[in-house]
mmCIF file as gemmi writes it, N, C-alpha and C atoms, coordinates in Angstrom:
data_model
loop_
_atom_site.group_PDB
_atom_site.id
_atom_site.type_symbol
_atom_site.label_atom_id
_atom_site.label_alt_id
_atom_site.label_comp_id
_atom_site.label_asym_id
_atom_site.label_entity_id
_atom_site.label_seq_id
_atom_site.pdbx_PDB_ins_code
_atom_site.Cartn_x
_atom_site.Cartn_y
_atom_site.Cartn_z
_atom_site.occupancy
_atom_site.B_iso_or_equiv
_atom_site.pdbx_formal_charge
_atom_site.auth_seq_id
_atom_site.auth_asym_id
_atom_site.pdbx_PDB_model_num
ATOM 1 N N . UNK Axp A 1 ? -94.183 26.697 81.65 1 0 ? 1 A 1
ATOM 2 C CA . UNK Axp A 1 ? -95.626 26.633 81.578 1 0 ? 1 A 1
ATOM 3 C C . UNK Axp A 1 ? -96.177 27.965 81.095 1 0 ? 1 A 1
ATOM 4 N N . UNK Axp A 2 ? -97.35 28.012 80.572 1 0 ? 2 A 1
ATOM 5 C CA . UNK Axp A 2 ? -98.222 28.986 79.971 1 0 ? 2 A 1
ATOM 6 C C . UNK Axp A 2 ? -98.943 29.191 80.88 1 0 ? 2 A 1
ATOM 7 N N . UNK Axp A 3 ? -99.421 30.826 81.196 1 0 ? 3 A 1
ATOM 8 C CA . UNK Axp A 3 ? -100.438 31.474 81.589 1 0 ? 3 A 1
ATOM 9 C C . UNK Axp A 3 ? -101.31 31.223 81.609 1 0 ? 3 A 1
ATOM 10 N N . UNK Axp A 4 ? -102.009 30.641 80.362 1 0 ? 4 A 1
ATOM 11 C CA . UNK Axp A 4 ? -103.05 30.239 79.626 1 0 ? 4 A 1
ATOM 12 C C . UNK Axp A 4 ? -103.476 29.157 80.207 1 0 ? 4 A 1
ATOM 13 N N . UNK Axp A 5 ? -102.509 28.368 79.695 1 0 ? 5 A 1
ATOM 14 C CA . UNK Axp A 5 ? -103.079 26.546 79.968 1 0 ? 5 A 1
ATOM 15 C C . UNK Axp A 5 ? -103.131 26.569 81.741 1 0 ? 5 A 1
ATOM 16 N N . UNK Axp A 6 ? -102.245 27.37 82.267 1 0 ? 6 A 1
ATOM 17 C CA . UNK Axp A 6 ? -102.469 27.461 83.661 1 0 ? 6 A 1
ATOM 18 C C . UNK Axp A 6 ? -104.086 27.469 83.846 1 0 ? 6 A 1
ATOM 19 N N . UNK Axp A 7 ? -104.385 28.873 83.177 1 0 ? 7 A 1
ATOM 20 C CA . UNK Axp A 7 ? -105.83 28.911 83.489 1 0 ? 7 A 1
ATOM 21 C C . UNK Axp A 7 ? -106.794 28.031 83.264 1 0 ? 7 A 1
ATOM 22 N N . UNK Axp A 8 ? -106.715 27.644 82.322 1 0 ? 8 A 1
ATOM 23 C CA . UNK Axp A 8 ? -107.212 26.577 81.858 1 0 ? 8 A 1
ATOM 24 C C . UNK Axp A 8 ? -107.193 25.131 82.363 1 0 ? 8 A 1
ATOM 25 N N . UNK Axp A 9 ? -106.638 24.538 82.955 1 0 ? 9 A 1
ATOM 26 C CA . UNK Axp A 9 ? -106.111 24.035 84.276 1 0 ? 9 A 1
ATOM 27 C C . UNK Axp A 9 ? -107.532 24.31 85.361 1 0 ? 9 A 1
ATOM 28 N N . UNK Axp A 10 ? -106.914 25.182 86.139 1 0 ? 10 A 1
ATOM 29 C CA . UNK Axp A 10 ? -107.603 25.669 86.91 1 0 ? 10 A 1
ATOM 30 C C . UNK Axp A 10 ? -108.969 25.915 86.88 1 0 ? 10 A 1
ATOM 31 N N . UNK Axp A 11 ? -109.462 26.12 85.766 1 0 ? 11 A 1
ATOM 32 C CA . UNK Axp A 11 ? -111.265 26.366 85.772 1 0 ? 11 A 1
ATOM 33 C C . UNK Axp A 11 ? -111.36 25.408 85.657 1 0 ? 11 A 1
ATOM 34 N N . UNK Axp A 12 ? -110.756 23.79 84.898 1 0 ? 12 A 1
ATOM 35 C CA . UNK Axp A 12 ? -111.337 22.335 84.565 1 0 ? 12 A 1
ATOM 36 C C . UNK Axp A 12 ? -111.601 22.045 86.032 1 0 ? 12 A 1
ATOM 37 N N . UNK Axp A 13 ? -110.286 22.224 87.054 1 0 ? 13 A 1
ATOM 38 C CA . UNK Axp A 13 ? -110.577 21.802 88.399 1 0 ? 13 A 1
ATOM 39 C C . UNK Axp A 13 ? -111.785 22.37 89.051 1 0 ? 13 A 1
ATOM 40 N N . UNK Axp A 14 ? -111.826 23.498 88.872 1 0 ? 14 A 1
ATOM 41 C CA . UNK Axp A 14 ? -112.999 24.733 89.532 1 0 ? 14 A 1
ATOM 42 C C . UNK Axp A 14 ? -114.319 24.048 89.07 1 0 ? 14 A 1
ATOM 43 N N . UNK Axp A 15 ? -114.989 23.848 87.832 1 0 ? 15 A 1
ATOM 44 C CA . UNK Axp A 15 ? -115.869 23.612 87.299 1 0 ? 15 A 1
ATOM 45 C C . UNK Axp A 15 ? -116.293 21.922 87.677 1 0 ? 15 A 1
ATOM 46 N N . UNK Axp A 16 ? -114.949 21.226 87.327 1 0 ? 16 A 1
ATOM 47 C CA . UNK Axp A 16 ? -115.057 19.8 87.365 1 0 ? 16 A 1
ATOM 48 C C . UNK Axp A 16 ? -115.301 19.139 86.09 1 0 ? 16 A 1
ATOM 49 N N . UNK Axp A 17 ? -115.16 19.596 84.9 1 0 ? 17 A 1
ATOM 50 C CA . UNK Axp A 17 ? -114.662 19.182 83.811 1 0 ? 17 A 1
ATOM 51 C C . UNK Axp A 17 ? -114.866 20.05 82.634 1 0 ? 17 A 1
ATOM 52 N N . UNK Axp A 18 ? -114.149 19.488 81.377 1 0 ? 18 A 1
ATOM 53 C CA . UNK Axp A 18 ? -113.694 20.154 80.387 1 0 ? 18 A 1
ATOM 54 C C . UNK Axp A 18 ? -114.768 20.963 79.647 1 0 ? 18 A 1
ATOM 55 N N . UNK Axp A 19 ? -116.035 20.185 79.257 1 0 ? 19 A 1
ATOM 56 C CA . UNK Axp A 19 ? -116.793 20.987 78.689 1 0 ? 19 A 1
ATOM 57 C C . UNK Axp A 19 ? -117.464 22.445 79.416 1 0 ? 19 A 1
ATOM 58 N N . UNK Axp A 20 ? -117.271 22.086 80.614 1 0 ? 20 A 1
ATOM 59 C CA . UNK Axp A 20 ? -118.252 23.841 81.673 1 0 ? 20 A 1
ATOM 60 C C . UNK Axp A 20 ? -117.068 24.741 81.55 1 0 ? 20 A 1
ATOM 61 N N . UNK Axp A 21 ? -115.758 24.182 81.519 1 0 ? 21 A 1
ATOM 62 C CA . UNK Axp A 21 ? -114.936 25.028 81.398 1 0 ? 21 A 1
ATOM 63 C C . UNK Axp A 21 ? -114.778 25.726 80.4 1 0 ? 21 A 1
ATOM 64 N N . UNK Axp A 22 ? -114.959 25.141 78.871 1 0 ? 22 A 1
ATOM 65 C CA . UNK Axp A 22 ? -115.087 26.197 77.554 1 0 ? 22 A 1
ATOM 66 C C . UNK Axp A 22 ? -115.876 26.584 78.115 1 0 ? 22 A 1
ATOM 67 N N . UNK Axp A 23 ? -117.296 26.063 78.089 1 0 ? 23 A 1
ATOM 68 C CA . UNK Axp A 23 ? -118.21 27.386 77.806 1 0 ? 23 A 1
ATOM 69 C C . UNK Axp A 23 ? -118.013 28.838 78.968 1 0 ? 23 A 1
ATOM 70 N N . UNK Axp A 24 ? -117.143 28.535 80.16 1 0 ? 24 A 1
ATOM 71 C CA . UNK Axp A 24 ? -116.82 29.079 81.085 1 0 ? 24 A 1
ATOM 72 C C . UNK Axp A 24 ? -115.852 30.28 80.094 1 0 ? 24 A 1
ATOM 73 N N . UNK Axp A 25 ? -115.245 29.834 79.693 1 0 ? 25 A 1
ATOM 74 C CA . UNK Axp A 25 ? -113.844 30.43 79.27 1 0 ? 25 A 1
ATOM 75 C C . UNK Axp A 25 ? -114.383 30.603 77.897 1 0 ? 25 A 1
ATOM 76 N N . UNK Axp A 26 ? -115.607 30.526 77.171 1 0 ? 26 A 1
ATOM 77 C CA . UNK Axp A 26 ? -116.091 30.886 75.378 1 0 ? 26 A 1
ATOM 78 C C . UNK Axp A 26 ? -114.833 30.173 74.4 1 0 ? 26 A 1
ATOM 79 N N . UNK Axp A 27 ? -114.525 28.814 75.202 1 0 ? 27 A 1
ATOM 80 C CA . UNK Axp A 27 ? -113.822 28.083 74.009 1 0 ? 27 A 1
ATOM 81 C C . UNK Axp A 27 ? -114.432 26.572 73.664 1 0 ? 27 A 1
ATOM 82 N N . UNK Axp A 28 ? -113.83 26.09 72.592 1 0 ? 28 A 1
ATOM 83 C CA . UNK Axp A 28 ? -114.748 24.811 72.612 1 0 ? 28 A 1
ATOM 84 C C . UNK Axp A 28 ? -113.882 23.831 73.427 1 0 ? 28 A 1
ATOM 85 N N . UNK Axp A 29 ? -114.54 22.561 73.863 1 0 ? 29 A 1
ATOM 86 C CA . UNK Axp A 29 ? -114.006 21.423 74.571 1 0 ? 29 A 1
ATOM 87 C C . UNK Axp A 29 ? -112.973 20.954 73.875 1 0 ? 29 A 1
ATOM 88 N N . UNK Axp A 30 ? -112.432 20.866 72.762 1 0 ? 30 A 1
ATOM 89 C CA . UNK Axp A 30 ? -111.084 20.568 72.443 1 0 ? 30 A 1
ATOM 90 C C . UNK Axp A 30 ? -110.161 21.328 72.195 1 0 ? 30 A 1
ATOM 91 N N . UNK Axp A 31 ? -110.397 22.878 72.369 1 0 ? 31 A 1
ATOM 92 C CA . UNK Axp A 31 ? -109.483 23.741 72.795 1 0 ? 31 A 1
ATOM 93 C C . UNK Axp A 31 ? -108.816 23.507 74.307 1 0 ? 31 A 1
ATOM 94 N N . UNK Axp A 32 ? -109.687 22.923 75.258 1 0 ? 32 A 1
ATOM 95 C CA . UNK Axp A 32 ? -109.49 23.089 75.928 1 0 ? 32 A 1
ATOM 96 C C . UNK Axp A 32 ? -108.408 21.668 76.451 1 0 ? 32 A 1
ATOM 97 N N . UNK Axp A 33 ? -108.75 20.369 75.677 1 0 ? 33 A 1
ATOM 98 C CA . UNK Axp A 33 ? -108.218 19.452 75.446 1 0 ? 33 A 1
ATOM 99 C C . UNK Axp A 33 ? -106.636 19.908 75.246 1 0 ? 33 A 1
ATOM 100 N N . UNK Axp A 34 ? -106.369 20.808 74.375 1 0 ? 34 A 1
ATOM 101 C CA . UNK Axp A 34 ? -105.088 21.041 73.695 1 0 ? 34 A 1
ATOM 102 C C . UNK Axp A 34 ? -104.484 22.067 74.451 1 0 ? 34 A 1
ATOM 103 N N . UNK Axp A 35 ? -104.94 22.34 75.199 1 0 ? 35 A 1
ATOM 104 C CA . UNK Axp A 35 ? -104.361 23.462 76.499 1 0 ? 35 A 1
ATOM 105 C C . UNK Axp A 35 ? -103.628 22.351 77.333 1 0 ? 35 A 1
ATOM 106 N N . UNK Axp A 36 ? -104.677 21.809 77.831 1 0 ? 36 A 1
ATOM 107 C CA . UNK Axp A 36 ? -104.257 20.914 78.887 1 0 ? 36 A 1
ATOM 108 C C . UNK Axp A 36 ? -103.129 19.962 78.379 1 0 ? 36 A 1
ATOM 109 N N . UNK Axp A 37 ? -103.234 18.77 77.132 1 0 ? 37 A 1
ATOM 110 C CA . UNK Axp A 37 ? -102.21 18.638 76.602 1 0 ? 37 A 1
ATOM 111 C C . UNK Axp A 37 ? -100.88 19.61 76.705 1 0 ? 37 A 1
ATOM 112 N N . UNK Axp A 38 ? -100.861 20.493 76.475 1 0 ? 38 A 1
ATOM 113 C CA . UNK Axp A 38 ? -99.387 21.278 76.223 1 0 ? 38 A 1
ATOM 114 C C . UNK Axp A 38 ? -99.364 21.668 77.689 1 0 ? 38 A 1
ATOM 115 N N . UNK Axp A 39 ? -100.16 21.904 78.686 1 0 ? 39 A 1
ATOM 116 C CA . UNK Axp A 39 ? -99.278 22.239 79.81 1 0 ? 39 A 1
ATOM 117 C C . UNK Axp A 39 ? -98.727 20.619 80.581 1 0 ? 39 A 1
ATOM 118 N N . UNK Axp A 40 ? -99.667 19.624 80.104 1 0 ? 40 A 1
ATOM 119 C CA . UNK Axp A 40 ? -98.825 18.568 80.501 1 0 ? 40 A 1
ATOM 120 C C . UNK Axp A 40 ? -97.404 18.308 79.643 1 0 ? 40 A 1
ATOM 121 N N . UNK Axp A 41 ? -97.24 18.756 78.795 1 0 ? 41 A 1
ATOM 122 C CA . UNK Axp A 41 ? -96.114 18.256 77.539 1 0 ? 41 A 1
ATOM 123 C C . UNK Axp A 41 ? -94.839 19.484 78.136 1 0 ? 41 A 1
ATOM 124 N N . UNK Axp A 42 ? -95.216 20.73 78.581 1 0 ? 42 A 1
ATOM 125 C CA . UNK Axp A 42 ? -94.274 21.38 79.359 1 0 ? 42 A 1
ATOM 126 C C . UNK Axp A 42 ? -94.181 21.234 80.701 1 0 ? 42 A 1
ATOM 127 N N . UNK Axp A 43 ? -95.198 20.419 81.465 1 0 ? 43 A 1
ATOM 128 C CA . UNK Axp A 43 ? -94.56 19.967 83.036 1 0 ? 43 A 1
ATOM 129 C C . UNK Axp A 43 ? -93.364 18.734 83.036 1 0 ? 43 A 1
ATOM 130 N N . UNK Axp A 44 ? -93.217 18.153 81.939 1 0 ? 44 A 1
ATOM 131 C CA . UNK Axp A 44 ? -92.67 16.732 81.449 1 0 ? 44 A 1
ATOM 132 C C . UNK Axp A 44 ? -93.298 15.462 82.009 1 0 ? 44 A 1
């Protein structure tokens, strides 16, 4: 797993979904989509 997508992870939960979390984190909502994707694609 990534650092990253960890975090990323974690603020979706914190916030309660994807879009508060970019603007939380200054990324857009399908960055954040593709985080989450790849830390699910490395948990298997």
């Amino acid at each position: 797993m990534l650092l990253r997508e960890v975090e990323v992870f974690r603020s979706v939960m914190s916030v309660g979904s994807a879009s508060k979390a970019a603007a939380l984190l200054g990324v857009t909502q399908p960055a954040i989509s593709q985080s989450l994707r790849r830390l699910e694609e490395s948990a298997g």
